[in-house]
C-alpha positions as CSV (number, residue, x, y, z in Angstrom):
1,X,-17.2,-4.1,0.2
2,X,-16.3,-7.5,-1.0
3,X,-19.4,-9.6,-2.4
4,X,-20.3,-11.5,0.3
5,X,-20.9,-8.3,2.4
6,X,-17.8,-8.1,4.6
7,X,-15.5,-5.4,4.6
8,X,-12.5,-5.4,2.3
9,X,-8.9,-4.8,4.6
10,X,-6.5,-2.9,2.6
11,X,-2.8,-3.0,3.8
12,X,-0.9,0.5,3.1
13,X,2.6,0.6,3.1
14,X,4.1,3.6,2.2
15,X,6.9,5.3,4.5
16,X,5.9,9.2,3.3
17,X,4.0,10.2,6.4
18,X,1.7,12.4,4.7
19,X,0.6,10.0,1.7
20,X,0.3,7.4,4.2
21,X,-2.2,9.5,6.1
22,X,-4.8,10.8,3.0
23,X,-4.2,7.0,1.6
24,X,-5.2,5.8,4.9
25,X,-8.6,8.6,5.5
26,X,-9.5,8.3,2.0
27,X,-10.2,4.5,2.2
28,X,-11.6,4.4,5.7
29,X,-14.2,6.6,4.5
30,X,-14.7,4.9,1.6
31,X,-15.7,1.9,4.1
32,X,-12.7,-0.2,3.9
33,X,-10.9,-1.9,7.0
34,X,-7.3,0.0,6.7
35,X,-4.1,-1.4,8.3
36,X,-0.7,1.1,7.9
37,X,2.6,0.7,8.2
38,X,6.1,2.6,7.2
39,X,8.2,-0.4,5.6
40,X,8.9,-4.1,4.8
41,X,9.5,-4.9,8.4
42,X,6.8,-3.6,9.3
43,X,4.2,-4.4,7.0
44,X,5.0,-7.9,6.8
45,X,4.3,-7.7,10.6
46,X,1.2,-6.8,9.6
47,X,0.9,-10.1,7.2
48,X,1.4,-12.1,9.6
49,X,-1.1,-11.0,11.9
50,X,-3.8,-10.3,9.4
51,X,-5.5,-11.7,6.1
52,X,-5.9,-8.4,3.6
53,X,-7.9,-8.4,0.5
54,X,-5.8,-5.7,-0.9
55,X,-2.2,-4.6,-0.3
56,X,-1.0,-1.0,-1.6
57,X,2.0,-0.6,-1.5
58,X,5.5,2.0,-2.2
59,X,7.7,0.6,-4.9
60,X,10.8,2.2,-2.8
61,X,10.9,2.4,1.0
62,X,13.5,3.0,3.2
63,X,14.1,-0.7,4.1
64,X,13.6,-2.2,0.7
65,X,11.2,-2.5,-1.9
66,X,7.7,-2.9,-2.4
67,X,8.5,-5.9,-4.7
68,X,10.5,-7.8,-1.6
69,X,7.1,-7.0,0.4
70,X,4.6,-8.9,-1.9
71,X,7.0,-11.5,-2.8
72,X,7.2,-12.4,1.0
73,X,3.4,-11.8,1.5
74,X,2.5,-14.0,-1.5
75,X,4.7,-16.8,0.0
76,X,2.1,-16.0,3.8
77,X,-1.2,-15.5,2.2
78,X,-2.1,-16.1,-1.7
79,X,-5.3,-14.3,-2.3
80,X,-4.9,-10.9,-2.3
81,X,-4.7,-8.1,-5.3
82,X,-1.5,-5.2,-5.3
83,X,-1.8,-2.3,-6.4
84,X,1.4,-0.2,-6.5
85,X,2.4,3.7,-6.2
86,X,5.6,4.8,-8.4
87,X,7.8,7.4,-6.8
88,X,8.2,10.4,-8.9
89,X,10.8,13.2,-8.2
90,X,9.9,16.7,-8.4
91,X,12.5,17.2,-11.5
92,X,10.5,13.9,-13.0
93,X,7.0,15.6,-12.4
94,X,7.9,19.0,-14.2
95,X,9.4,16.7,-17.2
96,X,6.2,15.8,-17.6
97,X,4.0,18.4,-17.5
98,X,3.0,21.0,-20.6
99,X,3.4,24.4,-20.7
100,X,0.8,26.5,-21.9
């Protein structure tokens, strides 16, 4: 909830089906107005159509890169925050874990 009362609307774009899905759940619960979409194309779709508060947002998706997204959003709308979500291969994941 933003300070003046109103409902903060998130933006997800992330083109895993499933992520997109508990991302999407999780925050509408949490009381957040939630917008999703798959890629670039379509989340700047989105942009256009909406003000968001928030954007979250896939570093790689199938039709570019969460970088090209903001850049483009930030030239429509200027006042929202980004938070982004790293891709991490399976091989990258069990690098980093500790064995017991």
């Amino acid at each position: 909830m933003k300070a003046d009362g109103a409902t903060a609307r998130i933006l997800v774009v992330e083109d895993h089906g499933d992520t997109r899905q508990v991302l999407s759940t999780l925050l509408d619960r949490w009381g957040f107005g939630v917008s999703t979409a798959e890629s670039v194309k379509s989340g700047l779709a989105f942009v256009d159509a909406k003000q968001f508060d928030v954007i979250v947002t896939d570093i790689a998706l199938l039709d570019g890169t969460g970088y090209a997204l903001v850049s483009e959003a930030k030239r429509k709308q200027s006042r929202f925050q980004v938070i982004t979500l790293l891709p991490m291969s399976r091989s990258e994941k069990c690098a980093g874990s500790t064995t017991i």
